[in-house]
C-alpha positions in Angstrom: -99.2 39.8 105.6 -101.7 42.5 104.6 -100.9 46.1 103.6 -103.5 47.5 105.6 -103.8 50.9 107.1 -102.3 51.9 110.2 -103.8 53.2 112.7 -102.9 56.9 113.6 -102.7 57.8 116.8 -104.8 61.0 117.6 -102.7 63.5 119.3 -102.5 66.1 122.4 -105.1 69.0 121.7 -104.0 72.0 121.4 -103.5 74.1 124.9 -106.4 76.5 124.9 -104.9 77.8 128.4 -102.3 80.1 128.6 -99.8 79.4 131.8 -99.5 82.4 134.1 -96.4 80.7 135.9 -93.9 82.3 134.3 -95.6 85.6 134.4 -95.8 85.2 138.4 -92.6 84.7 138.5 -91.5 87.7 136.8 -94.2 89.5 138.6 -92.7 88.5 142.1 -88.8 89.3 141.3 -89.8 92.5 140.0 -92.2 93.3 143.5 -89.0 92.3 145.5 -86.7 94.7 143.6 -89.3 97.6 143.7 -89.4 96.9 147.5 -85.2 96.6 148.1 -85.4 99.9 145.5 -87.7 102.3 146.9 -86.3 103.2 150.4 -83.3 103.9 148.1 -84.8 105.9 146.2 -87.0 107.7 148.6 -83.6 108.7 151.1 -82.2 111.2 148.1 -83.2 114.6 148.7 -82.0 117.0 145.9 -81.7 120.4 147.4 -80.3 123.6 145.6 -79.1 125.1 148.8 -78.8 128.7 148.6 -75.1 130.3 148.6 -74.1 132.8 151.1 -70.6 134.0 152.5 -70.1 132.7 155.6 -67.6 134.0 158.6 -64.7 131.2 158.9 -65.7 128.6 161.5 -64.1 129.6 164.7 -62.1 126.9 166.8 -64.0 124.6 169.4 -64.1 126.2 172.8 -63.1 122.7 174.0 -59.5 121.6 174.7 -57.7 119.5 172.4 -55.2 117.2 172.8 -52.7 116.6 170.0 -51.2 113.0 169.6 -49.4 111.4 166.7 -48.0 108.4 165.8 -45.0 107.8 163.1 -44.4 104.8 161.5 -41.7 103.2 163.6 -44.4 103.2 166.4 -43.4 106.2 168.4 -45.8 108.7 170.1 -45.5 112.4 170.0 -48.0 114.5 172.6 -48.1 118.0 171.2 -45.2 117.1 168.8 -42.8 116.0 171.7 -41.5 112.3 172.2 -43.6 110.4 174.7 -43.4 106.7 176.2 -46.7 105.1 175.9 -46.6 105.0 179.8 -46.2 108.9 179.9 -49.4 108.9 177.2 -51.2 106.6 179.0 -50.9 108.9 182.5 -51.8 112.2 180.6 -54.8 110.8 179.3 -56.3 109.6 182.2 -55.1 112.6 183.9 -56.7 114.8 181.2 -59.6 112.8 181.1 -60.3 113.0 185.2 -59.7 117.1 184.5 -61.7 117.7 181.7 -63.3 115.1 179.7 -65.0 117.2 177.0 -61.4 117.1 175.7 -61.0 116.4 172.0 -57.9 114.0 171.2 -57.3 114.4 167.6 -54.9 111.6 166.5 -52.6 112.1 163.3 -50.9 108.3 162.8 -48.6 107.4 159.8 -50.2 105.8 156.8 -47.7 102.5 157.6 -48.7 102.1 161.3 -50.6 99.1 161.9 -54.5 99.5 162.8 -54.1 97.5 165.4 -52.0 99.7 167.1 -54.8 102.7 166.4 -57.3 100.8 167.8 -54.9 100.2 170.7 -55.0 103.8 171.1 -58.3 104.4 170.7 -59.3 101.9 173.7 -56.6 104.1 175.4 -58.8 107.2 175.2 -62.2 105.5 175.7 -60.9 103.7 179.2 -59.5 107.0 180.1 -62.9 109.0 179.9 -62.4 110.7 176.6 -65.2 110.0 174.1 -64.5 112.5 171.5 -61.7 111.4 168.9 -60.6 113.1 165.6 -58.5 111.5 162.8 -56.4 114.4 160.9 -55.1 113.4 157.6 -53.9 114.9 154.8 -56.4 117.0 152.1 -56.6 114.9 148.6 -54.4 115.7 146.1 -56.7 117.8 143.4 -56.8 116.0 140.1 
């Protein structure tokens, strides 16, 4: 048994290189969020519109046709009690007469969508393009 030296192992050289891989990544995610970013950006136009008074808008020359729902289903045309197969007659007669007619629709908060889309395809099949939703004004806080 001899108490000789060991041998040492030489080791690694340093890394004289530095490694840009990282860098291109971070490079990259930040081109792809610039990219998603800009149109964004670019679509807001700050304009400090000048005030005037204005004349209060006058009502559409256009008839309008006034339907409501309340929220056990029934149907009021002009605020009278309808069957749907009454409504269903007066819009197609209205939309054969005139069918620039707006229908402006005022349903209950509980009725089902489904049943305003029901309505809606009403209108369309009929000949009248030209729907309004009335609701309520927000509360002010």
């Amino acid at each position: 048994m001899s108490f000789g030296r060991l041998e040492r192992r030489q080791g690694d050289a340093p890394m004289s290189e530095i490694n840009v891989t990282p860098l291109v990544d971070v490079m990259l995610v930040l081109l792809v969020i610039f990219i998603v970013a800009a149109p964004i950006m670019a679509g807001r136009l700050a304009l400090d519109l000048p005030r005037a008074q204005t004349p209060k808008a006058e009502a559409p020359a256009a008839a309008v046709l006034a339907v409501a729902i309340d929220a056990q289903g029934q149907w009021f045309l002009d605020d009278r009690p309808v069957n749907v197969d009454a409504l269903r007659e007066h819009l197609a007669e209205t939309g054969r007469q005139r069918p620039d007619t707006e229908v402006q629709l005022r349903a209950d908060s509980r009725v089902p969508y489904g049943q305003v889309a029901e309505f809606i395809g009403w209108a369309q099949a009929a000949g009248l393009s030209r729907m309004g939703f009335v609701a309520q004004p927000a509360a002010a806080r």
